[in-house]
C-alpha positions as a Python dict, from the first residue, in 0.01 Angstrom:
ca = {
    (1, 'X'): (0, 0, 0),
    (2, 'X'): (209, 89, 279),
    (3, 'X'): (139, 251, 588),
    (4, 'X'): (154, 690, 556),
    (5, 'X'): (489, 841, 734),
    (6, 'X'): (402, 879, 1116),
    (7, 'X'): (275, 1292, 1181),
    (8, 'X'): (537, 1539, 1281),
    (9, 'X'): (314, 1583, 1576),
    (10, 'X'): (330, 1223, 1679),
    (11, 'X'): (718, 1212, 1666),
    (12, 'X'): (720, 1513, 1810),
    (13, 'X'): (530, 1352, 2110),
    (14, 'X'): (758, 1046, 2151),
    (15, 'X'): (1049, 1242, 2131),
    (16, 'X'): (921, 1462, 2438),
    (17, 'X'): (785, 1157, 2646),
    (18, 'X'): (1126, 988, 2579),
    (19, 'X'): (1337, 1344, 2710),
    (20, 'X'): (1100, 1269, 3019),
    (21, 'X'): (1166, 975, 3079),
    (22, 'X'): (1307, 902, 3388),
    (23, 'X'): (1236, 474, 3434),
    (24, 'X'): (1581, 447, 3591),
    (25, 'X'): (1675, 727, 3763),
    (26, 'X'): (1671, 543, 4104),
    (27, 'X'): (1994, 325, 3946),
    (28, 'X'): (2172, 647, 3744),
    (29, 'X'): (2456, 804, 3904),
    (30, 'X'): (2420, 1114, 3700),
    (31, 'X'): (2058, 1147, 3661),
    (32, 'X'): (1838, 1076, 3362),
    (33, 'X'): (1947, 1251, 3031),
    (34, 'X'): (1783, 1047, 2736),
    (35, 'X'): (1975, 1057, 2398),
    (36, 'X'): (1801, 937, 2104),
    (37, 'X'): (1771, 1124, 1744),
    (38, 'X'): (1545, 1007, 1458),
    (39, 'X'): (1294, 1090, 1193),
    (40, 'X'): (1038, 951, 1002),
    (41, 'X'): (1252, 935, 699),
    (42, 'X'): (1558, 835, 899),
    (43, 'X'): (1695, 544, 651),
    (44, 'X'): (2011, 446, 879),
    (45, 'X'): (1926, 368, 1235),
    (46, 'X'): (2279, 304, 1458),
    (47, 'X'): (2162, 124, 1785),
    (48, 'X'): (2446, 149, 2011),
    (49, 'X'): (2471, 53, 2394),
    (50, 'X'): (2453, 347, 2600),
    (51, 'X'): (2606, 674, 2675),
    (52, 'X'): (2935, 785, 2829),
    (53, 'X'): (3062, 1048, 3033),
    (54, 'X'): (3113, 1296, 2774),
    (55, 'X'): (2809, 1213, 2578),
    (56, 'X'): (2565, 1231, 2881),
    (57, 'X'): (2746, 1643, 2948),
    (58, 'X'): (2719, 1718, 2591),
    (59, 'X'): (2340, 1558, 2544),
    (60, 'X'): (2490, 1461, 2152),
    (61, 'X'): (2479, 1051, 2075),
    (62, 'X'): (2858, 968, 1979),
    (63, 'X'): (3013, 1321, 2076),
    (64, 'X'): (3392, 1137, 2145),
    (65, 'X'): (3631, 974, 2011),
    (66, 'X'): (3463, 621, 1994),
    (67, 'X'): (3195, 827, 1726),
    (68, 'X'): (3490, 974, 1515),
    (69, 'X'): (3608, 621, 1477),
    (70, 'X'): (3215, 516, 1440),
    (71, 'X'): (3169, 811, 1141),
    (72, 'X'): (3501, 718, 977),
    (73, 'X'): (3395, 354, 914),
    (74, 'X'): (3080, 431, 797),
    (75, 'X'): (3232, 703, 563),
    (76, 'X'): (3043, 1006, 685),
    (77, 'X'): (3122, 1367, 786),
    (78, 'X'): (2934, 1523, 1138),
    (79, 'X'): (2696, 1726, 961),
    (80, 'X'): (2535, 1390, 734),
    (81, 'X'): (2547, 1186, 1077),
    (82, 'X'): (2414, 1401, 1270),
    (83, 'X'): (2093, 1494, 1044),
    (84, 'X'): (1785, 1241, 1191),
    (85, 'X'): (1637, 1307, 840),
    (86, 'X'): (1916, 1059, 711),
    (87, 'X'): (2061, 889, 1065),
    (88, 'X'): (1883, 758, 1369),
    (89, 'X'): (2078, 691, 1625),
    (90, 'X'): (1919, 455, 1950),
    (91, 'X'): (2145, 352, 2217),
    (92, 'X'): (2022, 49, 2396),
    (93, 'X'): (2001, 219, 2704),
    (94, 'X'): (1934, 639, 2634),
    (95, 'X'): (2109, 715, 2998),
    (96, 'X'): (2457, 681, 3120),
    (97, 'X'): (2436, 366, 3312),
    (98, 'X'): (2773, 459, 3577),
    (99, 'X'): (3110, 306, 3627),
    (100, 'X'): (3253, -33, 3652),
    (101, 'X'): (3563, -202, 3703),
    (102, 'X'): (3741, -159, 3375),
    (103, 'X'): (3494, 73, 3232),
    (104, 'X'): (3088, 193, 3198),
    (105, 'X'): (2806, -57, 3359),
    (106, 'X'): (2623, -255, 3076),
    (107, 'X'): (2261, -63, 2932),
    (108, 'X'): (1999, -41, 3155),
    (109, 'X'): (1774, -360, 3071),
    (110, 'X'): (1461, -107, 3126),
    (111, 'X'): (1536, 126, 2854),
    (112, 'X'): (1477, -105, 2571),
    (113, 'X'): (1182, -262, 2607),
    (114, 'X'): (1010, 29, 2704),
    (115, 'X'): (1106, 244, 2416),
    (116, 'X'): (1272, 88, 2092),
    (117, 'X'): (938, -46, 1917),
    (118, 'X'): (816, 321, 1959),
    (119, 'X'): (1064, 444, 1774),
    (120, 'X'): (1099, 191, 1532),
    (121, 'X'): (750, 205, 1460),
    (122, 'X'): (803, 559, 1320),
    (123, 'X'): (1086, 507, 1110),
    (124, 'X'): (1086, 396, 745),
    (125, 'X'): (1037, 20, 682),
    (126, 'X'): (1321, 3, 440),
    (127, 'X'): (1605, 175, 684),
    (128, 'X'): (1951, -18, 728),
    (129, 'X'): (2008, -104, 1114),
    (130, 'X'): (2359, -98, 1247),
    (131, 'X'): (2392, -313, 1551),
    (132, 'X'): (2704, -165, 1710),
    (133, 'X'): (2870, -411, 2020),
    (134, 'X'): (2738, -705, 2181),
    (135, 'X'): (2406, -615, 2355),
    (136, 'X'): (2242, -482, 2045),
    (137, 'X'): (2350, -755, 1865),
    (138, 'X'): (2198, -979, 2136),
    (139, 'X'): (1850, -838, 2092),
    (140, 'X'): (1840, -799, 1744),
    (141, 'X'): (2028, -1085, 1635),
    (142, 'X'): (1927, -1335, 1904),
    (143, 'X'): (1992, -1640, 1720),
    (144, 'X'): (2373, -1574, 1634),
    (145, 'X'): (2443, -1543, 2025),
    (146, 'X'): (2677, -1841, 2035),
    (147, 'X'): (2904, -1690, 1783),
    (148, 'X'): (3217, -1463, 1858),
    (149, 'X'): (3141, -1117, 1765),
    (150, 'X'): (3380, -1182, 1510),
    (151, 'X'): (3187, -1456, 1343),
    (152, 'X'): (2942, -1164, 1382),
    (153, 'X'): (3045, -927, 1185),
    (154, 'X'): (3228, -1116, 923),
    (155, 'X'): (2828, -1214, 802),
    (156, 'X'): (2812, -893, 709),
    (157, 'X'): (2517, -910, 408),
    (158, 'X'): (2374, -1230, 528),
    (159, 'X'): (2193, -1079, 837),
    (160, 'X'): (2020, -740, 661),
    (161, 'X'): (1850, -520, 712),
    (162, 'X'): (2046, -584, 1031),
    (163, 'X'): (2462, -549, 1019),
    (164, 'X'): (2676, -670, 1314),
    (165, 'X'): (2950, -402, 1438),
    (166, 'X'): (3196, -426, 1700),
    (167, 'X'): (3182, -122, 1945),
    (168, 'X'): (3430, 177, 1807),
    (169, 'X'): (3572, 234, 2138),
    (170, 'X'): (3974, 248, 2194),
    (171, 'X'): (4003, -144, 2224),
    (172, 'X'): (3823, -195, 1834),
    (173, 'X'): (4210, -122, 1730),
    (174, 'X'): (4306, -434, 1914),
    (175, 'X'): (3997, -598, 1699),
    (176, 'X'): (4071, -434, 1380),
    (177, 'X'): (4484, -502, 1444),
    (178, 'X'): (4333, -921, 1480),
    (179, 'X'): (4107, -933, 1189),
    (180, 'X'): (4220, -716, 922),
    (181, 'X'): (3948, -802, 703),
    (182, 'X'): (3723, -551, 894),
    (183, 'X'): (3895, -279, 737),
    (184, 'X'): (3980, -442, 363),
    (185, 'X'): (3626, -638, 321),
    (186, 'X'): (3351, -536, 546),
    (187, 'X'): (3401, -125, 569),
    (188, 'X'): (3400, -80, 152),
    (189, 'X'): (3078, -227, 89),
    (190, 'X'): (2892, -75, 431),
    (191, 'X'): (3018, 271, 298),
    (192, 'X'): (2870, 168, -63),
    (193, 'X'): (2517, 20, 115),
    (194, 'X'): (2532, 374, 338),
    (195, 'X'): (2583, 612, 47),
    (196, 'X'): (2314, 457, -169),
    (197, 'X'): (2080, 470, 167),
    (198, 'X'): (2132, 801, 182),
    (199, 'X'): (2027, 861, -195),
}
């Protein structure tokens, strides 16, 4: 038998002590503003690396343009994504880390560790779990480390429940322009394995 669906009151709970959270705000330029959504019957689960600007004033996980090009692989509309009952969505770090040279600071290494077996433990056993960019892919998919994230993704079926993404930010048209098999080979079949999730 399996295990009965965590309480609403219990993922209630974790999502309050999570909105509390505040682990690294010594290190956050902005302040702490956790951003995780999920369910108990949440079936996808998108762990992403952390936050931006826009998402951290908005308080909504993939509110720009790098989550229209994220919803248009996957093949679904704002109001499907955006519903935990069908999509989780767990950044590696829940806070915008701040700036660097050429872009946003990697994830906090805190966040993590302190909070992803939490919610994992409350979502459904069966869910499909999209590792979108490198450092989800690192901690999910240790053993693969030594391969390009290109070699990454183009095992798409031969890692699950786990698939390898790269990030959907401006530069995945420089990725997609490279390996054009993304589009024509890996994106048909994730829709199909989506849609019948979502059944």
């Amino acid at each position: 038998m399996s295990a009965p669906a965590p309480g609403h009151d219990t993922i209630e709970a974790l999502r309050r002590q999570i909105a509390a959270c505040t682990l690294c705000a010594a290190h956050l330029p902005l302040g702490p503003r956790p951003i995780a959504r999920f369910s108990a019957t949440s079936r996808i689960l998108i762990i992403g690396q952390a936050p931006g600007t826009k998402v951290h004033a908005s308080g909504v996980a993939w509110d720009d343009d790098s989550g229209d090009r994220l919803r248009d692989w996957l093949g679904l509309d704002k109001s499907t994504f955006y519903d935990a009952r069908n999509v989780a969505q767990m950044p590696m770090g829940f806070c915008y880390p701040g700036k660097a040279s050429g872009g946003d600071l990697p994830p906090r290494k805190e966040c993590a560790p302190r909070w992803h077996d939490a919610v994992l433990e409350v979502l459904p056993a069966d869910r499909l779990t999209l590792l979108v960019g490198i450092h989800a892919q690192g901690r999910y998919l240790p053993h693969l480390k030594r391969l390009s994230l290109a070699e990454r993704v183009s095992r798409f079926g031969e890692d699950l429940p786990f698939v390898a993404l790269p990030h959907p930010a401006w530069r995945s048209r420089l990725f997609m322009a490279k390996h054009p098999w993304f589009a024509a080979d890996i994106l048909p079949p994730l829709r199909a394995m989506i849609a019948e999730r979502l059944r």
